[in-house]
C-alpha positions in Angstrom: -40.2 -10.4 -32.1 -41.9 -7.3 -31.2 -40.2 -6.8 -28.0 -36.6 -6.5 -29.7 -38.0 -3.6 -32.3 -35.8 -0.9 -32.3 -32.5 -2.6 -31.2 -31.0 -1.8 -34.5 -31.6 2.2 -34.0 -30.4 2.1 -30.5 -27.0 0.1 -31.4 -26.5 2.7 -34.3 -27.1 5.5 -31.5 -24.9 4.1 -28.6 -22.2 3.3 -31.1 -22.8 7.4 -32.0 -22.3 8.4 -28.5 -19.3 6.5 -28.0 -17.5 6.7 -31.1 -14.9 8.6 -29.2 -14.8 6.5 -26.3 -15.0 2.6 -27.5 -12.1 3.2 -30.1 -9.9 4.7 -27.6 -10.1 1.9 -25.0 -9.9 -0.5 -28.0 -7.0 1.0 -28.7 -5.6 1.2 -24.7 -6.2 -2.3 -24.3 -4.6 -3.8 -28.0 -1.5 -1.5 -27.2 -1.1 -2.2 -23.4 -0.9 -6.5 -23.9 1.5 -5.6 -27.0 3.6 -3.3 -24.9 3.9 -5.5 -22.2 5.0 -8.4 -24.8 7.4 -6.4 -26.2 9.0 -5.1 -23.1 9.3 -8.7 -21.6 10.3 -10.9 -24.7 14.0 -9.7 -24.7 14.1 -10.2 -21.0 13.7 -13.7 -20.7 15.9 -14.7 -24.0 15.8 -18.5 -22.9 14.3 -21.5 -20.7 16.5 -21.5 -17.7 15.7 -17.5 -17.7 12.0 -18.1 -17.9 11.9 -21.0 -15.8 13.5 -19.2 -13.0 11.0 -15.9 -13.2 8.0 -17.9 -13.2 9.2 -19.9 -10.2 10.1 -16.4 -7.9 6.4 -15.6 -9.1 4.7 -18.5 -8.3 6.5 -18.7 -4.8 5.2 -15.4 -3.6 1.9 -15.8 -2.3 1.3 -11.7 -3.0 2.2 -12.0 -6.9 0.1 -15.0 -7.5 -2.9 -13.4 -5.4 -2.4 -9.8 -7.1 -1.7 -11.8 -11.0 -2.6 -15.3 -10.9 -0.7 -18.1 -10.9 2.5 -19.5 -13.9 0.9 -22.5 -15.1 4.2 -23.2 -17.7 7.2 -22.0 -16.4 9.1 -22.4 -19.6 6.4 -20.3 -21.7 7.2 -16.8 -23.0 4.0 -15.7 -24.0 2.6 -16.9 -20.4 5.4 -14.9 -18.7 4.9 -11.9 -20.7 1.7 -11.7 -20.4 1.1 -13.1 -16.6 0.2 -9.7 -15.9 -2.3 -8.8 -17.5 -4.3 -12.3 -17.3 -6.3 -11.8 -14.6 -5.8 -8.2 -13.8 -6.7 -7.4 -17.5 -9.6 -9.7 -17.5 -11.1 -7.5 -14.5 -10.4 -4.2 -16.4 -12.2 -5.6 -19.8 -15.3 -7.2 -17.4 -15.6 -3.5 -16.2 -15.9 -1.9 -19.5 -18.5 -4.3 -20.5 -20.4 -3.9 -17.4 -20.1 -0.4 -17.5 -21.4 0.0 -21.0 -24.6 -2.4 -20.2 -25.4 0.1 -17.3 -24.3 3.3 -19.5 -27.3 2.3 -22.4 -29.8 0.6 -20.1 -30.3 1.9 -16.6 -28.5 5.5 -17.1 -30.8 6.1 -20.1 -33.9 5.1 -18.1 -32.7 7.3 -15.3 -31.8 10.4 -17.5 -35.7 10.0 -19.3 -34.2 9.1 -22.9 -35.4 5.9 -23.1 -39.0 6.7 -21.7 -39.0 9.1 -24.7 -37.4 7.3 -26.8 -40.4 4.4 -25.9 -43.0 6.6 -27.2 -42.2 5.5 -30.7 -41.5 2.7 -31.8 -39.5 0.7 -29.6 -40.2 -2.9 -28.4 -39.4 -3.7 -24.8 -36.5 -5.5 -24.7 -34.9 -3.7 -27.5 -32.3 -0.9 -24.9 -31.2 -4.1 -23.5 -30.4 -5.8 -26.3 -28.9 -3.1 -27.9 -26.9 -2.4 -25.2 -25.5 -6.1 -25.1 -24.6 -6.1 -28.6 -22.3 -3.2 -28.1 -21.2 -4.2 -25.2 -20.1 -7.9 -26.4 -18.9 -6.5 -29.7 -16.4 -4.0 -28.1 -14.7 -7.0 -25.8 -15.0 -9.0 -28.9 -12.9 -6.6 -31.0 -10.5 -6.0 -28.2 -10.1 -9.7 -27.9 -9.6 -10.4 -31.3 -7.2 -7.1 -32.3 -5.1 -8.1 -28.9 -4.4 -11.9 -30.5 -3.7 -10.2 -33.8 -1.0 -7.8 -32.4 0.8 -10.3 -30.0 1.1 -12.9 -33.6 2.7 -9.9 -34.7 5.0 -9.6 -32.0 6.2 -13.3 -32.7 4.5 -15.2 -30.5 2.5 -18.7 -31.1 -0.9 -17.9 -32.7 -2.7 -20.4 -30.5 -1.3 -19.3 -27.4 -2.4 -15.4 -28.4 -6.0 -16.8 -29.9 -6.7 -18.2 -26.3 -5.2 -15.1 -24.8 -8.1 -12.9 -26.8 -10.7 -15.2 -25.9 -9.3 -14.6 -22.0 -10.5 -10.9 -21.9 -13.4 -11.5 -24.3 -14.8 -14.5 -21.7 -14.6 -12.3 -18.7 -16.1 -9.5 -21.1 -19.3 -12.1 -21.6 -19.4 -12.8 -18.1 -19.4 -9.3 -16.9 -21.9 -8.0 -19.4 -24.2 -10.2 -18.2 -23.6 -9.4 -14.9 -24.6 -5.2 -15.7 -27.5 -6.8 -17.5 -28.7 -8.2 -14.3 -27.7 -5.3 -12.0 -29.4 -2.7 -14.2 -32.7 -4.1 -13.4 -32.4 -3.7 -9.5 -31.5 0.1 -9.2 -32.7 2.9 -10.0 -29.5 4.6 -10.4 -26.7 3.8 -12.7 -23.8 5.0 -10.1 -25.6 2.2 -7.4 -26.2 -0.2 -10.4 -22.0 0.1 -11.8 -21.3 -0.4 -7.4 -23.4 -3.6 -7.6 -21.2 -4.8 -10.4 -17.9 -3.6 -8.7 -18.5 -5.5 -5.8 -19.5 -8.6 -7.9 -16.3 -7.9 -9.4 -14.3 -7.9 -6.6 -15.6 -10.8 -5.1 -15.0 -12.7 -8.3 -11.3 -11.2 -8.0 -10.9 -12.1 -4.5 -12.2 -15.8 -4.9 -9.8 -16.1 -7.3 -6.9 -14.7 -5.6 -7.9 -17.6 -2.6 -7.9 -20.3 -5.3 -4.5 -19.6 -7.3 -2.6 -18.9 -3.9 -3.6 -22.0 -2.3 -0.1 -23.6 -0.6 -1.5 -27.1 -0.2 -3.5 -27.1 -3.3 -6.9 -28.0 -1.6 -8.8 -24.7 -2.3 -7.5 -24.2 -6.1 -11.4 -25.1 -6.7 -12.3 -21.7 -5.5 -11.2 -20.2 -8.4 -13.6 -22.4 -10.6 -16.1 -20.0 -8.5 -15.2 -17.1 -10.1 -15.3 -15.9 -13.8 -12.1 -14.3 -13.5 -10.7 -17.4 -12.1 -12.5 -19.2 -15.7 -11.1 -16.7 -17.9 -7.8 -17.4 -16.3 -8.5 -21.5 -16.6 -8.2 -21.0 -20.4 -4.4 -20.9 -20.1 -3.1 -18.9 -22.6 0.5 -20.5 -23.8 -0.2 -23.0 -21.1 -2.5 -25.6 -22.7 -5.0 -22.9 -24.3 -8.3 -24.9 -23.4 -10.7 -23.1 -25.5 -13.7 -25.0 -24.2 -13.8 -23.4 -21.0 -14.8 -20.4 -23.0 -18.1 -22.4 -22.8 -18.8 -21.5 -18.9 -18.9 -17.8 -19.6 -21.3 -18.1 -22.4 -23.6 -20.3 -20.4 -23.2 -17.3 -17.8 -24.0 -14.6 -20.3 -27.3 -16.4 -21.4 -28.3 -17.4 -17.6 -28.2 -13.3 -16.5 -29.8 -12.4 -19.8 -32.8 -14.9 -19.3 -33.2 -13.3 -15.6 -32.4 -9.8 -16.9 -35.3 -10.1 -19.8 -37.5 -11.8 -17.2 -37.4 -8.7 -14.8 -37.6 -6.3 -17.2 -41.7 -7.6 -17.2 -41.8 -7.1 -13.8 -41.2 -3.1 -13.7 -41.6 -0.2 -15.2 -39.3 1.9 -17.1 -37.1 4.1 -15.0 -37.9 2.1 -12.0 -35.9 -0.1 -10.1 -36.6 -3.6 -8.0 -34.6 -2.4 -5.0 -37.3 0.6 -4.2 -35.0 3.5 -2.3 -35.7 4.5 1.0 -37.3 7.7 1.3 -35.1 9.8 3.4 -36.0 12.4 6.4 -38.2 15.4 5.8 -35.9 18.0 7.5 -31.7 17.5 6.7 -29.5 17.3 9.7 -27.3 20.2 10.3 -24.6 18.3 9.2 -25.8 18.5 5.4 -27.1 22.4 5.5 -23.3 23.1 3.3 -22.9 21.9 -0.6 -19.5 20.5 0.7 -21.3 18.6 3.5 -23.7 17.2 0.7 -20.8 16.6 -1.2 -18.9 14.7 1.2 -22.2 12.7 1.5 -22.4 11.8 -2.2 -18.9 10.7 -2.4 -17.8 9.1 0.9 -19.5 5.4 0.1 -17.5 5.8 -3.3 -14.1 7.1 -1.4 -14.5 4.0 1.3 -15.0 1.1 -1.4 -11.8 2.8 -3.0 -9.5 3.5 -0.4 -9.9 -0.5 0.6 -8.8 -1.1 -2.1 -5.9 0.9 -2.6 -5.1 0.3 1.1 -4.9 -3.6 -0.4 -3.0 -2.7 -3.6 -0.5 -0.9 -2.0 0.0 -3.9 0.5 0.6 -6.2 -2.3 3.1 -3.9 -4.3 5.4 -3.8 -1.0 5.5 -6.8 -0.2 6.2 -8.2 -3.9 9.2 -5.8 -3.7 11.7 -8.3 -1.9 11.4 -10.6 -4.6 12.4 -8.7 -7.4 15.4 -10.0 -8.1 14.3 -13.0 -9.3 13.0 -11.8 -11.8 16.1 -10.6 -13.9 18.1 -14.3 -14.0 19.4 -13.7 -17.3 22.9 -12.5 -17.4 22.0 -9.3 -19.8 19.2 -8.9 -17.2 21.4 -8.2 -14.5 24.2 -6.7 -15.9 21.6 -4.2 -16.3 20.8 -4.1 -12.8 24.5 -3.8 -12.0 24.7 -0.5 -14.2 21.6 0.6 -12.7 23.5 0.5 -9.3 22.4 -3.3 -8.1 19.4 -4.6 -6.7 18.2 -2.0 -4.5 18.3 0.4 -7.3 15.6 -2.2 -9.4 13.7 -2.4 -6.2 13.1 0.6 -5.7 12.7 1.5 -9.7 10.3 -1.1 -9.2 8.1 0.4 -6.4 8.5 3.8 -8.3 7.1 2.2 -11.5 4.2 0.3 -9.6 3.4 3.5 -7.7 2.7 5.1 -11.0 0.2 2.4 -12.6 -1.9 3.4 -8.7 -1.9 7.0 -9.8 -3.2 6.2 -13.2 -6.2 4.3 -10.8 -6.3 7.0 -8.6 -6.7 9.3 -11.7 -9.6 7.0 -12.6 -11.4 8.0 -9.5 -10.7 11.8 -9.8 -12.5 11.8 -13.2 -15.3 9.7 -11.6 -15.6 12.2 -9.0 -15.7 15.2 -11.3 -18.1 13.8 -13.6 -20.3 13.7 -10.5 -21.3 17.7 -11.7 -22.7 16.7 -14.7 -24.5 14.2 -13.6 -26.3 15.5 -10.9 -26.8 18.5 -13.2 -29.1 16.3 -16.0 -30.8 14.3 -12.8 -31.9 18.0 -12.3 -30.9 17.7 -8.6 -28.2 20.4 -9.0 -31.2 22.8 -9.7 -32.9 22.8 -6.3 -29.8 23.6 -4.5 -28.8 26.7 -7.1 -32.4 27.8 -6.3 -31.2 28.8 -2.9 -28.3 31.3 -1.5 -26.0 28.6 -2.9 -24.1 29.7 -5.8 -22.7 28.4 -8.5 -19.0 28.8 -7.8 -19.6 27.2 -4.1 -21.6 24.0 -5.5 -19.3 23.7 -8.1 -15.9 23.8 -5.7 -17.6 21.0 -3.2 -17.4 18.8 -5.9 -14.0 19.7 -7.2 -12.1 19.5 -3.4 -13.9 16.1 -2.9 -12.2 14.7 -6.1 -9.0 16.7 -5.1 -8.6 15.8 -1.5 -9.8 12.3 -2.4 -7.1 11.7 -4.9 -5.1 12.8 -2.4 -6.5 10.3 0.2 -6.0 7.1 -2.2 -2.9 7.6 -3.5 -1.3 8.5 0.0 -3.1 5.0 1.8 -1.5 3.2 -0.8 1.8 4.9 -0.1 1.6 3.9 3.2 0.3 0.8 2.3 3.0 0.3 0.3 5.5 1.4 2.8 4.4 -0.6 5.3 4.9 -3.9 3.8 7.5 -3.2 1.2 9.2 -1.7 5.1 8.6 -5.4 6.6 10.0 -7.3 3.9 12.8 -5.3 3.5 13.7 -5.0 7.4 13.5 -1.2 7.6 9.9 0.3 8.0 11.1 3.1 9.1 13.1 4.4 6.0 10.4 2.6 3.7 7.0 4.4 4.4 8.6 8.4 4.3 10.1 7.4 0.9 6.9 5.5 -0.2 4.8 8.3 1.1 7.1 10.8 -0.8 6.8 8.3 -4.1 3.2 8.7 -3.9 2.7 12.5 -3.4 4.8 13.4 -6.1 1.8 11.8 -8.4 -0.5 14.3 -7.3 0.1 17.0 -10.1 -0.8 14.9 -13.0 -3.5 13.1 -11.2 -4.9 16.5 -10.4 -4.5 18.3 -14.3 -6.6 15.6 -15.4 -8.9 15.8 -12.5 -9.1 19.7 -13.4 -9.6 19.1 -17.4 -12.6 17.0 -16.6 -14.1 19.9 -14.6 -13.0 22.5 -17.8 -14.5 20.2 -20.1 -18.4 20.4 -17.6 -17.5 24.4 -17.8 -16.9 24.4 -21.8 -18.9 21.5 -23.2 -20.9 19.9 -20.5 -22.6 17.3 -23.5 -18.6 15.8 -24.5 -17.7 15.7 -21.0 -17.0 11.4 -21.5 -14.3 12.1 -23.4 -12.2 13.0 -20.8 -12.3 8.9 -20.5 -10.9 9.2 -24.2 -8.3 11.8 -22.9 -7.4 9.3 -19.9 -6.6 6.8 -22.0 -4.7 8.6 -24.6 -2.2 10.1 -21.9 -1.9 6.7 -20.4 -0.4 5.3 -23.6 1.8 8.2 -24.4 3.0 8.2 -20.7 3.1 4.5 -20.2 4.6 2.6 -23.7 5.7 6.1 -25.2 8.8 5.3 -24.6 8.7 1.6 -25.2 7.3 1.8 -29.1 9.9 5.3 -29.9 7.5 8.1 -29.7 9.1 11.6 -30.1 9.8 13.0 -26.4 8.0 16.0 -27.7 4.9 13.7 -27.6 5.3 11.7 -25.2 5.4 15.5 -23.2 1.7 15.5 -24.4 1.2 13.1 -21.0 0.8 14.5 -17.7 2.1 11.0 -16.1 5.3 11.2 -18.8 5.9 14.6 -16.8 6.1 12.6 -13.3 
């Protein structure tokens, strides 16, 4: 047992770092599956309502690849919740990852832990430590979102097996930074491992659930999203296929504890290539050097977004179905029909892409504090570069990157939403124009990340606490009767 010594003092020192952060995505996640409850559970008052919304889903091949498939078309707390099944599996899966990587590799790589290893401190114990925070956060989340949606009135087993959906892909995912944190030497290479297992787990998914003839739904069993969503929350609510994520989690541990013999600390399986002696041209500018550190990161994103915003159009001719009952669409009808919901609908979904695109803009800026601790910011302010010009390279990269994503998906968005409509030409200048006009807030919080590196470099993380807090106020503000005056508080409640 000497190689777990000290897991106890690290836990009690990761839960000190994050005692902003944890709480607040706790809280994001518990409030955005009971918003989305309670905004849907009026809508769909009885069967034939229900039954009809779940078949206009499960009939478009971009909803079911974007959300997963309906598995009981009469459920509420299925149609509710469809949502945020496999999309909020992914989302809980990257938290755990992230936190893995954030107390294993991103110590090693910032020196704590090789101090930290000249005391008392067994070998496996960062590791462990960092599992048991991880797990315990998805854990929480899981079990606070079942508790809040039997508050909302819906059936306690159905919203049991809902909470064990995130908390399985949690497992899974925690395992999977476990593994990853062991091949890299750097956390930001490490956390891109786990996004692209993530997205290949997402994708196989998507493949299985929108299968026409039914003969590749056993692609799905191939991912751990597609597992989490196999649980079938309101559907069935098989809580033994909770099972394959656990086997998972030990698996990658067992390798992840195995490789951990096999190197030292702070180095990394995959050894990085040494690069050239003498920089190109092209790199003799702190924004050329910041291109270079961001542009792999800006690629993998604007794919995605490019896809997102693809799916969001073309989901937009089916809207409709989607408001059967008849207090549903007398709504519509005041809202002025249903081109009006269509297009509040593309409005609303172009929103939720700035809130990801604000996502990468605080990733982005926190770029300057990180290569300020890996001391690599030092070299460069050694020379003629100054401080104002290194720090702006880094700041118009997550500006004009911002920019970048949230315009592709506009187009994106445009494009397809333009096809199934049978006017791309009117579509992609108003989706174009629906996109820009999310710049301002994306950009504030953008810029308060960058004041927060200026004023107090050390809680610079909690600008992921401030994300989160302005995403409830600006996203289910309204729904749960906050006070305008707060709901102000929100750059996105501004937009």
């Amino acid at each position: 047992m000497k190689d777990f010594v000290g897991t106890g003092t690290l836990v009690r020192l990761a839960l000190r770092r994050d005692r902003i952060l944890i709480p607040t995505w706790i809280v994001v996640f518990v409030v955005m599956a009971a918003g989305s409850a309670q905004a849907s559970i009026d809508l769909y008052p009885d069967v034939a309502s229900r039954t009809e919304a779940a078949r206009t889903t499960n009939a478009s091949p971009a909803l079911v690849s974007l959300y997963g498939r309906i598995f009981d078309e009469t459920s509420l707390g299925e149609l509710s919740l469809f949502k945020l099944t496999a999309l909020g599996a992914a989302l809980v899966g990257l938290l755990a990852s992230i936190l893995v990587v954030r107390h294993t590799r991103s110590e090693e790589e910032s020196g704590r832990l090789e101090l930290l290893s000249a005391g008392v401190l067994g070998r496996y114990a960062a590791l462990s430590a960092a599992l048991l925070v991880s797990v315990g956060t998805v854990v929480v989340i899981g079990l606070l979102t079942a508790l809040a949606l039997i508050g909302l009135g819906l059936p306690a087993a159905g919203s049991l097996a809902f909470g064990l959906v995130w908390i399985s892909a949690g497992l899974s995912f925690a395992g999977v930074g476990a593994l990853v944190a062991q091949l890299s030497e750097g956390a930001r290479t490490a956390n891109g491992f786990t996004a692209i297992v993530l997205g290949a787990s997402y994708v196989l998914r998507a493949i299985g659930d929108s299968s026409a003839d039914g003969k590749s739904e056993w692609v799905s069993w191939l991912s751990p999203i597609g597992w989490s969503q196999q649980i079938r929350a309101y559907a069935g609510d098989r809580y033994v296929v909770v099972l394959l994520p656990l086997a998972l989690l030990a698996l990658l541990v067992a390798g992840a504890l195995a490789l951990i013999r096999r190197r030292d600390v702070g180095a990394g399986l995959v050894r990085p290539r040494p690069g050239p002696a003498v920089a190109a041209p092209s790199l003799r500018s702190p924004l050329a050097l910041a291109w270079r550190l961001h542009r792999g990161s800006l690629f993998a994103w604007g794919f995605a977004f490019l896809l997102l915003g693809l799916l969001v159009g073309n989901i937009a001719s089916n809207v409709d179905g989607f408001v059967s009952s008849e207090g549903a669409r007398e709504m519509v009808q005041k809202l002025g029909g249903v081109e009006a919901i269509t297009d509040a609908f593309l409005s609303t979904e172009m929103g939720m892409v700035g809130l990801l695109a604000s996502a990468y803009g605080i990733q982005a800026a926190l770029r300057l504090r990180s290569e300020e601790t890996a001391l690599r910011a030092e070299p460069l302010l050694a020379t003629g570069v100054t401080r104002t010009r290194w720090l702006a390279s880094h700041v118009l990269m997550a500006l004009l990157g911002t920019s970048a994503l949230i315009l592709v998906a506009g187009l994106g968005s445009g494009l397809s939403s333009g096809a199934s409509l049978g006017n791309v030409g009117r579509q992609v200048p108003r989706m174009l124009a629906a996109a820009a006009v999310q710049l301002p807030a994306i950009w504030l919080v953008t810029a308060l990340v960058v004041a927060l590196f200026g004023l107090a470099p050390k809680l610079i993380t909690a600008a992921w606490a401030l994300y989160g807090l302005f995403l409830l106020l600006g996203q289910f503000g309204a729904l749960f009767n906050l006070p305008q005056s707060l709901i102000n508080l929100s750059p996105y409640g501004h937009t």
